[in-house]
C-alpha positions in Angstrom: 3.7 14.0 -28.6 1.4 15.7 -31.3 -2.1 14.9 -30.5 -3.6 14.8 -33.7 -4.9 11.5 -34.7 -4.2 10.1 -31.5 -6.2 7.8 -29.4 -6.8 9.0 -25.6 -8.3 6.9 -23.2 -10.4 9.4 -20.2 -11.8 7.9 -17.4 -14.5 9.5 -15.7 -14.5 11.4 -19.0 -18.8 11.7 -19.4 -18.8 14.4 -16.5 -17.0 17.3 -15.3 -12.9 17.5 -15.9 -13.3 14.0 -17.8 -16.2 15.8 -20.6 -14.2 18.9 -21.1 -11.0 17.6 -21.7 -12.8 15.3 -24.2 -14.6 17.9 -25.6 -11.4 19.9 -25.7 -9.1 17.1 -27.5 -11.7 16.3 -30.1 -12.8 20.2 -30.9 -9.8 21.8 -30.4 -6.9 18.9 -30.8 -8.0 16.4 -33.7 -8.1 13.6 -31.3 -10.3 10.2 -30.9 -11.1 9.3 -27.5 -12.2 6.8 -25.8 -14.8 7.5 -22.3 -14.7 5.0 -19.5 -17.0 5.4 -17.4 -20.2 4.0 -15.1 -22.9 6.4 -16.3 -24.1 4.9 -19.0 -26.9 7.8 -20.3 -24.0 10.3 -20.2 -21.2 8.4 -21.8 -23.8 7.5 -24.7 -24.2 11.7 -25.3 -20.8 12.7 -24.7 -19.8 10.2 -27.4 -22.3 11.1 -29.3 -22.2 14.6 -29.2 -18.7 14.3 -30.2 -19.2 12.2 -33.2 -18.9 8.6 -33.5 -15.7 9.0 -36.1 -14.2 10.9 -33.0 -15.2 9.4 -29.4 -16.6 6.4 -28.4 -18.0 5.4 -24.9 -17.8 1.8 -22.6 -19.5 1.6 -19.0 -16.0 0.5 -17.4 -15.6 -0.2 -13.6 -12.0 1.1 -13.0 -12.2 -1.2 -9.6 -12.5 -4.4 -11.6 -9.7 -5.6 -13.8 -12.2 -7.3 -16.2 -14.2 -4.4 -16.8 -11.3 -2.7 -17.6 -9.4 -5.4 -19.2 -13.1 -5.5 -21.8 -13.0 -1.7 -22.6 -9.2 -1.8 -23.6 -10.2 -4.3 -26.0 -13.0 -2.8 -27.3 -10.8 0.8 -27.9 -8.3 -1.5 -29.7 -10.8 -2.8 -31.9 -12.2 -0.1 -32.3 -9.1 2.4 -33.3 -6.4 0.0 -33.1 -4.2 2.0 -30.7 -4.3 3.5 -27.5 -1.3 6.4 -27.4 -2.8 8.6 -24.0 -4.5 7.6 -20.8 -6.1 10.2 -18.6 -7.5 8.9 -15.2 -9.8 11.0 -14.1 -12.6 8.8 -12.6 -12.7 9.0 -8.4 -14.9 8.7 -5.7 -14.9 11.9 -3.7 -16.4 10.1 -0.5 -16.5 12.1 2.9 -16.4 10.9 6.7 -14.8 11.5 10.0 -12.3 8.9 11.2 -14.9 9.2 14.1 -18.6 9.5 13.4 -21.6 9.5 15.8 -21.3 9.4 18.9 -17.4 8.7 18.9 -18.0 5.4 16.6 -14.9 4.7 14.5 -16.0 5.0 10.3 -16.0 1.3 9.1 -13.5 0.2 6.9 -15.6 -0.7 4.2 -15.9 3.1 3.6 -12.3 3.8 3.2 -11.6 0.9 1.3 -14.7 1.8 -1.2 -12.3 5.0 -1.6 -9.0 3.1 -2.2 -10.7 0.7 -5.3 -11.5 3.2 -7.6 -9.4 6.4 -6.7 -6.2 3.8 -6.4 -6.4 0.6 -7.4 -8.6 1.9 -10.6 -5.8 4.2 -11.6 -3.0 1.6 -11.5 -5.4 -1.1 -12.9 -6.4 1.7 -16.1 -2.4 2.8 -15.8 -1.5 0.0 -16.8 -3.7 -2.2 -19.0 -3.5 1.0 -21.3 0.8 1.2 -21.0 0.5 -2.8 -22.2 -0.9 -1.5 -25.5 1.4 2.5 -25.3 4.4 -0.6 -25.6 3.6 -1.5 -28.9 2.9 1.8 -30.6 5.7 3.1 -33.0 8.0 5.8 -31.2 7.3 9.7 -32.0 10.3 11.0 -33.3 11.9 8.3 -31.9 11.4 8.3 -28.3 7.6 8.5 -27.0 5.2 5.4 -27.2 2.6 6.9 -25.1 1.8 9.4 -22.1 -0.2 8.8 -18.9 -2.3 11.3 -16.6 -3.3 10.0 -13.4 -5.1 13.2 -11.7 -4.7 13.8 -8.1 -6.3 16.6 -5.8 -5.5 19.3 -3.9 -6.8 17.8 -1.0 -3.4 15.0 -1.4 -1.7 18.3 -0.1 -4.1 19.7 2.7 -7.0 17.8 3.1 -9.8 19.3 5.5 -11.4 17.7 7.8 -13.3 14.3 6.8 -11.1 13.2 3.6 -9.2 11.2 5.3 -10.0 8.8 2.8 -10.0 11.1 -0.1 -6.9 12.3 0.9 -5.0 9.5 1.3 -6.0 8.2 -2.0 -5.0 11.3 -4.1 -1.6 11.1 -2.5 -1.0 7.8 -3.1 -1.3 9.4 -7.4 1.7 11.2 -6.4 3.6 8.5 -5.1 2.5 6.2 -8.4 4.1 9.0 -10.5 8.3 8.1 -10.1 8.6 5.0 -9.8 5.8 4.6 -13.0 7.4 6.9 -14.9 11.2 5.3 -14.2 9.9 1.9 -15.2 7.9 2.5 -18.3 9.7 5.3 -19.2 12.1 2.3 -21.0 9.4 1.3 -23.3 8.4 5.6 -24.1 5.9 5.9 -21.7 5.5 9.2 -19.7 3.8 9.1 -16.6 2.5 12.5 -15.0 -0.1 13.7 -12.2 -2.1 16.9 -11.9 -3.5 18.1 -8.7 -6.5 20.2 -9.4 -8.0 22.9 -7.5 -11.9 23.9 -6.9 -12.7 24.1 -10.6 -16.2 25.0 -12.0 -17.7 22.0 -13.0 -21.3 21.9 -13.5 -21.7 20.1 -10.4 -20.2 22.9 -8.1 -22.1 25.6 -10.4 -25.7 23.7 -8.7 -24.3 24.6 -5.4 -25.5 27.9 -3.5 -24.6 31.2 -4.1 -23.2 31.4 -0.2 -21.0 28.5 -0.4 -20.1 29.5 -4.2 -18.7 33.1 -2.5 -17.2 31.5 0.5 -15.4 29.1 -1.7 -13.7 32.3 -4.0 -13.2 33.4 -0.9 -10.3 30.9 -0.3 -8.8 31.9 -3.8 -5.5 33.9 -4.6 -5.0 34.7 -8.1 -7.4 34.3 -9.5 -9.6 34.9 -7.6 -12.0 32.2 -9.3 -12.8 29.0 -9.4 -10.9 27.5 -12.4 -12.7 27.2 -16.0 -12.6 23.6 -16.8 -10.6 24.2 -20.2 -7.6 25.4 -17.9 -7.6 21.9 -16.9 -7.9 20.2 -20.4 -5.2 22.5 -21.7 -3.2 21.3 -18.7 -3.8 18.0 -19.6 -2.6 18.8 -23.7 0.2 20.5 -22.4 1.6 17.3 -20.5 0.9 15.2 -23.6 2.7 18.0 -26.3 5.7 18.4 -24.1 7.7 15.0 -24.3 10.2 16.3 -21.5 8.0 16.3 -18.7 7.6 13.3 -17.0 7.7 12.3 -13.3 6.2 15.3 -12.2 3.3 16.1 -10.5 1.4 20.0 -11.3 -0.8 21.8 -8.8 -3.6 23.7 -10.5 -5.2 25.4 -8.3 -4.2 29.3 -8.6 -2.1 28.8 -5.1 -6.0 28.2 -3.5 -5.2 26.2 0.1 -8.4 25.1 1.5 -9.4 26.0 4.8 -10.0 22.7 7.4 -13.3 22.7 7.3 
């Protein structure tokens, strides 16, 4: 699918992976998007550094099916189509199955977990494939393409992500059967599973735990740039015959367990 002119929906798109690949689809790709997300301050400047013809921004709960059922209304009013969906928004919550004292972690905190790193993916997945269904097939055969992003830790989670973990798998197991099903309307449905990447977030983080994390790196021996991701991400969308699979960016990195 050319991504010029398209309209690409990014969750968790006014921070880290979600900014750059907006910043990297508008600058570099001619796209519009559209940036779901709770922080309102920095979905207001992301959009509007990007240009109001080019991005726009709605606070969106990816947990609630109205929130996200009223920001895929306001992006069709807005630009009338919605042709690629890029969930990126997740909670990366941490605890031991046992906490203090041998105390088993309450539910609550897994579930809190499962909402918005599952259930918000399938709920965005698939309130944004409604409207891919009645796009106009490119050259015949795509309607729209969907990028749910996973995690490393889906693969070899360390200790405490139990939660984390679980959820990020769970991406992968969405990817088949999604993409067998709505691949009869022209939807493709794909997953990344990203490594340590340098988002500004992990750049505040000491220099001692910055080295001991390039420490578990193989080639490169870096932390990934965040536009390796984004041109992952335009990749997926520009090549209509991948579909069902799920891509491990992570420059072969395994984490250790702790």
């Amino acid at each position: 699918m050319r991504i010029e002119n398209k309209v690409i929906v990014i969750t968790g798109g006014a921070s880290g992976l979600g900014l750059a690949t907006a910043q990297f689809m508008v600058n570099e790709k001619g796209a519009r998007v559209a940036i779901f997300d709770l922080n309102v301050e920095a979905g207001v400047k992301a959009a509007s550094d990007l240009g109001a013809e080019h991005a726009m921004f709605v606070q969106t709960d990816v947990s609630q099916e109205e929130s996200v059922q009223k920001s895929v209304d306001a992006v069709m009013a807005r630009f009338g189509a919605i042709h690629v969906c890029i969930n990126g928004a997740a909670l990366a919550t941490g605890f031991k199955v046992l906490g203090k004292e041998g105390k088993a972690a309450p539910l609550s905190r897994f579930a809190q977990a499962t909402a918005v790193n599952i259930n918000g993916v399938f709920n965005v997945m698939a309130k944004c494939a409604e409207q891919m269904a009645k796009n106009e097939p490119e050259a015949g055969e795509e309607r729209g393409v969907v990028i749910n992003v996973s995690s490393g830790a889906a693969y070899e989670g360390q200790i405490g992500q139990c939660a984390y973990s679980a959820s990020k798998a769970a991406i992968i197991g969405m990817n088949m059967p999604a993409a067998r099903e709505l691949g009869a309307i022209g939807v493709r449905v794909n997953a990344i599973a990203p490594g340590l990447f340098l988002t500004s977030m992990v750049a505040a983080l000491d220099n001692k735990v910055l080295a001991s994390l390039k420490e578990q790196m193989q080639a490169p021996m870096r932390l990934g740039d965040v536009r390796e991701f984004a041109h992952c991400c335009a990749f997926i969308v520009e090549n209509a015959y991948i579909n069902g699979e799920t891509i491990r960016l992570d420059g072969a990195a395994r984490l250790r367990a702790k």
